[in-house]
C-alpha positions as CSV (number, residue, x, y, z in Angstrom):
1,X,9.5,3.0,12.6
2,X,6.6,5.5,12.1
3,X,4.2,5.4,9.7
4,X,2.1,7.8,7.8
5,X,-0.7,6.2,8.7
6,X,-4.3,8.5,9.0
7,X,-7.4,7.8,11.0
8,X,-10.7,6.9,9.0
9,X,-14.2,5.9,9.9
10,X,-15.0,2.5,9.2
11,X,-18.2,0.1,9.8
12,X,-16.8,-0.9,12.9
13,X,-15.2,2.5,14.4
14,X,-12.1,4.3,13.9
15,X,-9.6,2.0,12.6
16,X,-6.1,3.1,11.1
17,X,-6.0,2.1,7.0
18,X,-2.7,2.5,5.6
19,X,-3.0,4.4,2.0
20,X,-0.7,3.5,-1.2
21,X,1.5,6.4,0.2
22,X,2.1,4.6,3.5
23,X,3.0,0.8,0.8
24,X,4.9,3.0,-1.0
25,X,7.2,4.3,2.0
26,X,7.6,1.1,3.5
27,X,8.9,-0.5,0.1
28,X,11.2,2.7,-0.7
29,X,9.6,2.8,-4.1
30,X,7.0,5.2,-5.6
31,X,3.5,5.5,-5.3
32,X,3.3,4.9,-9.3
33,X,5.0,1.4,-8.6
34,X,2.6,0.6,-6.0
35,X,-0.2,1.0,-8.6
36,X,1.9,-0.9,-11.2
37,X,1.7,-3.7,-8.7
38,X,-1.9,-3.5,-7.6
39,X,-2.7,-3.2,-11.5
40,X,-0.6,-5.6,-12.5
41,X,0.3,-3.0,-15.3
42,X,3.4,-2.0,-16.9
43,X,7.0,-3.3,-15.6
44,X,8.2,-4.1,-12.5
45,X,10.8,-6.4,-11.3
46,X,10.0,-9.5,-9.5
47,X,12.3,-7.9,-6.2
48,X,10.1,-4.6,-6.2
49,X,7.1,-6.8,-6.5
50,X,7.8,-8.8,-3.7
51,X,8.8,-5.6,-1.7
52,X,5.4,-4.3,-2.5
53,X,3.4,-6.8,-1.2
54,X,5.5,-7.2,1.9
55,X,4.9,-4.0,2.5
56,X,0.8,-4.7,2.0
57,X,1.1,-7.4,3.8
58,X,3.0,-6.0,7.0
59,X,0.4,-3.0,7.0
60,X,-2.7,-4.9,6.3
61,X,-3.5,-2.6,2.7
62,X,-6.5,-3.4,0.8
63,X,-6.7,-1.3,-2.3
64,X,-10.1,0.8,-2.2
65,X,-12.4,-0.9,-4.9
66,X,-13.5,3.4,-5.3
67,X,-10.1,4.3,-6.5
C-alpha cells in the first residue's frame, strides 16, 4: 500500500512525516474526524477512534503543536 506521504526537513535530516491527510487515508475516514480525534472534540465512535489511532500509530503521526 502507498502512502501519501511527503518529504520534510527535520533536526536530524530528511525524514518522511505522515500529515492528518495521510491518518485520514489509512483509517478510510475524513480529515475532519482525524481532528475530532486529536481534539478529542465532538462525536466519534469508539470503532473510528480506535481506527484513528491505529492508523497514528502504524505511521508514526505526531500532531504539529503549530497547527
Amino acid at each position: 500500500m502507498i502512502f501519501e506521504i511527503r518529504k520534510r526537513f527535520h533536526e536530524v535530516g530528511w525524514c518522511f512525516l505522515a500529515t492528518i491527510k495521510d491518518v485520514a487515508k489509512e483509517a478510510g475516514v475524513s480529515v475532519s474526524t482525524v481532528s475530532r480525534v486529536i481534539n478529542n472534540s465532538g462525536y466519534v465512535s469508539n470503532k473510528t477512534r480506535w481506527s484513528v489511532n491505529q492508523a497514528m500509530v502504524k505511521l508514526n503521526f505526531s500532531p504539529s503543536e503549530v497547527a
